[in-house]
C-alpha positions as CSV (number, residue, x, y, z in Angstrom):
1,X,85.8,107.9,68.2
2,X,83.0,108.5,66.0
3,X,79.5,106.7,66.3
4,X,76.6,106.8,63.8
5,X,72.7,105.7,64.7
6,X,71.2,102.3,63.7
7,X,69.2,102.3,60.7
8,X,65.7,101.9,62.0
9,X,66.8,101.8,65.5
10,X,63.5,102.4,67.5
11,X,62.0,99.4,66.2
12,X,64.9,97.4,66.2
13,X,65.5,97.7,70.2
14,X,61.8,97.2,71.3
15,X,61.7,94.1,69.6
16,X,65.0,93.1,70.9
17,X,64.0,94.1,74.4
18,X,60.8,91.8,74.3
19,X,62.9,88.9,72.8
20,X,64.5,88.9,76.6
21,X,61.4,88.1,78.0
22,X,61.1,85.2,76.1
23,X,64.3,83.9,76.9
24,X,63.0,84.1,80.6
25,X,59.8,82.4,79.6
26,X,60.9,79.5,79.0
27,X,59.2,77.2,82.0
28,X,55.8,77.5,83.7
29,X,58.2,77.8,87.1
30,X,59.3,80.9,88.4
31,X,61.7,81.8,90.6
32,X,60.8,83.4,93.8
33,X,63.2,86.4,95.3
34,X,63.1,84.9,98.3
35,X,64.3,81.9,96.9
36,X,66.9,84.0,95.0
37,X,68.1,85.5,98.6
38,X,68.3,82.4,100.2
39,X,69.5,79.2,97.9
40,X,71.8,81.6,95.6
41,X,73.5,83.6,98.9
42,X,76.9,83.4,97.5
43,X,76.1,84.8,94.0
44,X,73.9,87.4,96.1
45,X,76.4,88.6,98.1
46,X,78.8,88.9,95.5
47,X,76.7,91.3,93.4
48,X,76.2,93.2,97.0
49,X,79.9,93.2,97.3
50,X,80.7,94.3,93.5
51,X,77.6,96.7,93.2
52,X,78.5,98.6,97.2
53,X,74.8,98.1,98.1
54,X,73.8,96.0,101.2
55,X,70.9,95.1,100.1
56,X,69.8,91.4,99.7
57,X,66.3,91.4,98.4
58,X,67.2,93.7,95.5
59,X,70.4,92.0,94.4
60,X,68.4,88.7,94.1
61,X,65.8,91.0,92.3
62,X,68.2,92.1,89.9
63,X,69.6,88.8,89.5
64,X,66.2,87.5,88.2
65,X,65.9,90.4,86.1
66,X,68.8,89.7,84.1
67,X,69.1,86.0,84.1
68,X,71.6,85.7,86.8
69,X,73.9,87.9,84.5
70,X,76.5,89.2,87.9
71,X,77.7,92.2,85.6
72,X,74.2,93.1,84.5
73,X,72.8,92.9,88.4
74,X,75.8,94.7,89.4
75,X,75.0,97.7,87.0
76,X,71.2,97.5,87.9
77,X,71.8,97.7,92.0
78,X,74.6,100.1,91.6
79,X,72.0,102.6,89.3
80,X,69.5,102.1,92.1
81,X,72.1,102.9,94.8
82,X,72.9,105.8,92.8
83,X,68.9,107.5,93.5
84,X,69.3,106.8,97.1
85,X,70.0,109.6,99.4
86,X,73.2,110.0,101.6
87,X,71.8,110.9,105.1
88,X,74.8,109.4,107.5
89,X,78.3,108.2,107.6
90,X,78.3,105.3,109.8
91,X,80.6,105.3,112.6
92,X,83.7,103.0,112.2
93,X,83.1,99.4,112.5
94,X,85.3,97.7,114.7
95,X,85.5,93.8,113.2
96,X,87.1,92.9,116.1
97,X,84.1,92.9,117.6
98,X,82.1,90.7,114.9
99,X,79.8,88.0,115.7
100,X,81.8,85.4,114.1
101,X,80.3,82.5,112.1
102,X,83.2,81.6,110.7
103,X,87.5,81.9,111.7
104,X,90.4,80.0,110.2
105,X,93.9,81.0,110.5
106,X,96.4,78.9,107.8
107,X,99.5,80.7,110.5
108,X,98.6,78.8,113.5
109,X,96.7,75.5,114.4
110,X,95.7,77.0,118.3
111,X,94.4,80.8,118.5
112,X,93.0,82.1,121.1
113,X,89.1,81.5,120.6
114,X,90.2,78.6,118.7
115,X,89.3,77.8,114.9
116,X,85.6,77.8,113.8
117,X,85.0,76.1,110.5
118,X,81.5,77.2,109.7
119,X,79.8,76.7,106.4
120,X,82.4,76.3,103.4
121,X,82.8,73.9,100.6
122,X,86.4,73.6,101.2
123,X,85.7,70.1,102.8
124,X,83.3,69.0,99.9
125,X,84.3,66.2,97.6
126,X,82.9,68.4,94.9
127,X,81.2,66.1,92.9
128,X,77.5,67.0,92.0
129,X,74.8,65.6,93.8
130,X,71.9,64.5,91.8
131,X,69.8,64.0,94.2
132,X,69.6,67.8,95.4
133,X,67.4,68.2,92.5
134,X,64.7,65.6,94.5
135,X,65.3,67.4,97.5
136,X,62.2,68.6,99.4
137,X,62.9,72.1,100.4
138,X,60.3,72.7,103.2
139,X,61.5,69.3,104.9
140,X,64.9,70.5,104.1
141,X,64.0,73.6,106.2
142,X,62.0,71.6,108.8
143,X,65.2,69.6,109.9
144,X,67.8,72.2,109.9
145,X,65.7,74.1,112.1
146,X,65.2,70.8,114.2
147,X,68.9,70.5,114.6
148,X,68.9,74.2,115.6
149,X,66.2,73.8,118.3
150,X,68.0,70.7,119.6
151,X,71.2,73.0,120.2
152,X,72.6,74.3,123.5
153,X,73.5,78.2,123.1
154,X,76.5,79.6,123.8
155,X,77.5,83.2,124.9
156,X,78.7,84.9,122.1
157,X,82.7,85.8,123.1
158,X,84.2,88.6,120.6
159,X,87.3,86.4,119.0
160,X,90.4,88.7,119.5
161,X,92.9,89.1,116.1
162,X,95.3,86.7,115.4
163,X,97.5,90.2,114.5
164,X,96.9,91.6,117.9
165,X,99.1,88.8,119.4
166,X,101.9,89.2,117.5
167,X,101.8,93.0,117.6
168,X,102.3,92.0,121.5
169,X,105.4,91.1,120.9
170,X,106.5,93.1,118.2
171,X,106.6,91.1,115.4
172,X,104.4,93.2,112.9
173,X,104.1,96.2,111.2
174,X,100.4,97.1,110.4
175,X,98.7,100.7,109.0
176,X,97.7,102.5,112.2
177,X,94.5,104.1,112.8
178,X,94.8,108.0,112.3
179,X,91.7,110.5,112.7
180,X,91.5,111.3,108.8
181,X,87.7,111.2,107.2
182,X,87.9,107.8,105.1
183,X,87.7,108.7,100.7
184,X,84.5,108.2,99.9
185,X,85.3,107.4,96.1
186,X,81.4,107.2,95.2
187,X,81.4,110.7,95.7
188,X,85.0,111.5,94.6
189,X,87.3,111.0,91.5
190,X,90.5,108.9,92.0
191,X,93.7,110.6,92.2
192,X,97.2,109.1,92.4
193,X,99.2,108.5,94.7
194,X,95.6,108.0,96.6
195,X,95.3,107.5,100.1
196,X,94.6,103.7,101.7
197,X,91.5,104.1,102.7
198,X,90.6,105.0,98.6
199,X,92.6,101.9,97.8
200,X,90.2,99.5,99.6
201,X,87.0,100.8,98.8
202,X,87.7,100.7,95.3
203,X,89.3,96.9,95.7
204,X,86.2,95.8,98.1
205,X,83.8,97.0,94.6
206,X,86.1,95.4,92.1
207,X,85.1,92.6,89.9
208,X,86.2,89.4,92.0
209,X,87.7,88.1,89.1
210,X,90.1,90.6,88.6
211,X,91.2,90.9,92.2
212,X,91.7,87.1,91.9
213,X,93.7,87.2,89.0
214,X,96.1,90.1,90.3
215,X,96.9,88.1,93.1
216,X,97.3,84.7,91.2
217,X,99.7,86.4,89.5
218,X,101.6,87.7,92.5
219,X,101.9,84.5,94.1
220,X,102.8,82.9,90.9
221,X,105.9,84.7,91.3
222,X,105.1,88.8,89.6
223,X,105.2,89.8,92.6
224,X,106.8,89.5,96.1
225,X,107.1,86.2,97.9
226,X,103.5,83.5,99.3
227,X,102.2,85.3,101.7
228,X,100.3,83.3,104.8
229,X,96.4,83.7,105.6
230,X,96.8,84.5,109.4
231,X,93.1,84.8,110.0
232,X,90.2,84.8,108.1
233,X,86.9,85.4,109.8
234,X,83.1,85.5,108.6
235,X,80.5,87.1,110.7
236,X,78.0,90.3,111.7
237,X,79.2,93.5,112.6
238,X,76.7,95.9,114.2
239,X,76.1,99.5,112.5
240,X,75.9,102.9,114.4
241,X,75.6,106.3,113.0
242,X,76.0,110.0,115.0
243,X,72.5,111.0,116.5
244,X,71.6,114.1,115.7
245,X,71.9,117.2,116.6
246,X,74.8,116.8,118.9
247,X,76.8,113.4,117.1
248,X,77.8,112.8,120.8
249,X,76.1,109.8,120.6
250,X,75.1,106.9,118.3
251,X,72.5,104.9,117.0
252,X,72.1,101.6,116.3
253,X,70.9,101.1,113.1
254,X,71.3,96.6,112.6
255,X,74.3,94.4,111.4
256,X,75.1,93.2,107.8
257,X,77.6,89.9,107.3
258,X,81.0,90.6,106.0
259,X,84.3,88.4,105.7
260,X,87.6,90.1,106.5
261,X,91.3,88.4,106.2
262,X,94.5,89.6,107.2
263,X,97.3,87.9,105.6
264,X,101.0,88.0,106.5
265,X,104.0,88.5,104.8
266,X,107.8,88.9,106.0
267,X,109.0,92.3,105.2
268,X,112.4,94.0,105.8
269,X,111.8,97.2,108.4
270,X,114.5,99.0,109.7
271,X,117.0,96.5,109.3
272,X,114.4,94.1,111.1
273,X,112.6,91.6,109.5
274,X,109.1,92.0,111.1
275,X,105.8,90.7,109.3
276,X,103.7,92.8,107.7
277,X,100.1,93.1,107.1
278,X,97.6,92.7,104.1
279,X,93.9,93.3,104.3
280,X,90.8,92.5,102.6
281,X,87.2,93.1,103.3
282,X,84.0,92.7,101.5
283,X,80.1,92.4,101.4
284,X,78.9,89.0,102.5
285,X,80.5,85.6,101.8
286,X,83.0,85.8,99.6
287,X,86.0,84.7,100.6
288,X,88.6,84.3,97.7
289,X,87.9,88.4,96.7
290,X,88.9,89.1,100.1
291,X,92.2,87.3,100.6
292,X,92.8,87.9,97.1
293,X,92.7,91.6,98.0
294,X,94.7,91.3,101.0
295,X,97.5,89.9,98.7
296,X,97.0,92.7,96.5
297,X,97.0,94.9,99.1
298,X,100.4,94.3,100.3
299,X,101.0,93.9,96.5
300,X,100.3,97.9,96.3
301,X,102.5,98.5,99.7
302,X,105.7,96.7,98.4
303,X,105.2,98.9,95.2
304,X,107.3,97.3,91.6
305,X,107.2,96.4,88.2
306,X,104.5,94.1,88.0
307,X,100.6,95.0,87.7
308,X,99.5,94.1,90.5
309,X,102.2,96.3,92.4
310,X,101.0,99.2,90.0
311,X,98.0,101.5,91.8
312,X,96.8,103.3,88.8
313,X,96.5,99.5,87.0
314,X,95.0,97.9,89.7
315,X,92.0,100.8,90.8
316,X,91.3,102.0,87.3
317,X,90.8,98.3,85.9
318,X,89.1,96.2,88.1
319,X,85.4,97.8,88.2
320,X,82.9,95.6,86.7
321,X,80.8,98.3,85.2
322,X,83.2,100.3,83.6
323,X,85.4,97.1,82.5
324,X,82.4,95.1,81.3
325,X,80.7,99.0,80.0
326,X,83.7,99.8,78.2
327,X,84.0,95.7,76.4
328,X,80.6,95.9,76.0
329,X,80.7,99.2,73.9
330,X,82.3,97.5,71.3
331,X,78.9,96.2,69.9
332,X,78.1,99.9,69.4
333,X,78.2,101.0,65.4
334,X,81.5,102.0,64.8
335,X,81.2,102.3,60.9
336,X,82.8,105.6,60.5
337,X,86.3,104.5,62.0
338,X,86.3,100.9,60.6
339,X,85.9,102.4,57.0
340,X,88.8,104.9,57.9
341,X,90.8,101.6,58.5
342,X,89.5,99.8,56.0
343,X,90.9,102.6,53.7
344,X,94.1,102.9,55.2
345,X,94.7,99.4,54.9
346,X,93.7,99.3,50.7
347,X,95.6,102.0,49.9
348,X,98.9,100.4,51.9
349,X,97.6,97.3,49.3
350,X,97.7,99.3,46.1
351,X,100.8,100.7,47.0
352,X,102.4,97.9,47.7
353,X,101.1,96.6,44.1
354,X,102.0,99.9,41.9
């Protein structure tokens, strides 16, 4: 591809860079980060998610830096992560161990540590209410942290995994744990065939969108049969990493909310049919990325002719920066080739008309 400069360029982009702040000028209110964090959680923690940052305060800070654009704040927090320095690979979290806020299963109505709705809109009637925009947010605060006070606590019980049960018995295949180093595909290019472990980082970054849409098109029928949400769970997972010098032991660093879902499929093994297991986990709240890349996971497993079956498609397409980088490049001057086609396609005319 060829590119040529702007004509008076400079200029051009310094006034177009202060005509942003006046689009954000437009009311005497502002909107606090902490505010951001807080009332917008869902939209934080998907930029978290997308951008591979845990980092609350500067997701919401890139969020009001760019007008709530998610592909813009994803690109600004994924830059910053970039600067940081690598000290420690965390040790691996076990999310069986999560503090739970949160745990469905669509496989079974009793599980053992039974179902915990939590916070979700699935119940909602999903009609706006007008009178949130009345709503007093300090007494809004006041009373929820009444209703919090006015609690009894409850020891805190690890939930066991709805897979581990049927594993029990030997109804389900699932990937085994094996002592090989995890991908780390922010330091790595992507080869194919690439190993699991690749596969879910680079799903777990992907623009929820696209994750959605490969697996709304599995289960619309390009791909293998509806698959069955056997647990989804919400919660906090503690973080250790090696102490130095000796990495015998490790240290506790805090806990970041994540959601994880397993979903279940039937699946021929051996001549058995056993069920097998798909797996998703992301950043935060965001549930629909991670079932939908549970589906796709097994999607990737079952291998085929469809997209979301194929690897290469699925890993090299879904990043938001380089999706959105590589649309948005098409604003760029491109004078040079479009007057080569612009050529091509007159002289085809006064061919035609000789």
């Amino acid at each position: 591809m060829a590119y040529v400069a702007v004509s008076g360029g400079k200029e051009a982009i310094e006034e177009s860079i202060k005509l942003l702040d006046y689009y954000r000028s437009g009311t005497d209110k502002d909107l606090a980060i902490e505010a951001i964090e807080n009332k917008l959680s869902l939209l934080v923690d998907r930029v978290m998610g997308e951008a591979g940052l845990y980092a609350r305060t500067y997701a919401a800070l890139a969020l009001r830096q760019c007008e709530g654009s998610i592909e813009e704040a994803v690109f600004l927090l994924r830059a910053y992560r970039s600067t940081l320095t690598r000290n420690y690979y965390s040790d691996t979290v076990d999310a069986g161990e999560m503090r739970v806020v949160r745990r469905i299963s669509a496989a079974f109505k009793d599980i053992i540590g039974g179902q915990i709705l939590g916070a979700t809109y699935d119940y909602t009637h999903r009609l706006i209410d007008f009178e949130t925009g009345k709503e007093d947010p300090t007494a809004l605060r006041q009373a929820m942290h009444k209703a919090l006070a006015e609690q009894t606590p409850e020891e805190i019980v690890p939930c066991p995994r709805v897979s581990e049960e049927l594993a029990k018995e030997g109804l389900i295949d699932r990937h085994s744990p094996n002592d090989q180093s995890p991908y780390d595909v922010t330091a790595n290019i992507l080869e194919f065939p690439t190993t699991r472990s690749a596969r879910l980082q680079t799903m777990a970054r992907a623009d929820t969108g696209f994750v959605s849409g490969l697996a709304y098109s599995a289960l619309r029928g390009f791909g293998q049969e509806h698959p069955t949400v056997g647990e989804l769970r919400c919660g906090y997972v503690e973080l250790y990493v090696p102490f130095l010098p000796d990495e015998k032991e490790s240290l506790y660093i805090g806990e970041i909310l994540i959601t994880e879902v397993e979903c279940f499929n039937a699946v021929d093994s051996k001549d058995q049919l056993k069920l097998a297991v798909g797996y998703g986990a992301v950043l935060g709240r965001n549930e629909t990325k991670a079932i939908a890349m549970a589906v796709v996971d097994r999607e990737l497993d079952n291998g085929g002719p469809y997209p979301a079956q194929n690897e290469e498609f699925v890993l090299m397409h879904g990043d938001s920066l380089e999706m959105n980088g590589f649309i948005s490049h098409l604003k760029l001057p491109h004078y040079v080739t479009f007057q080569s086609k612009l050529d091509a396609v007159r002289k085809t005319r006064r061919a035609d008309n000789e």
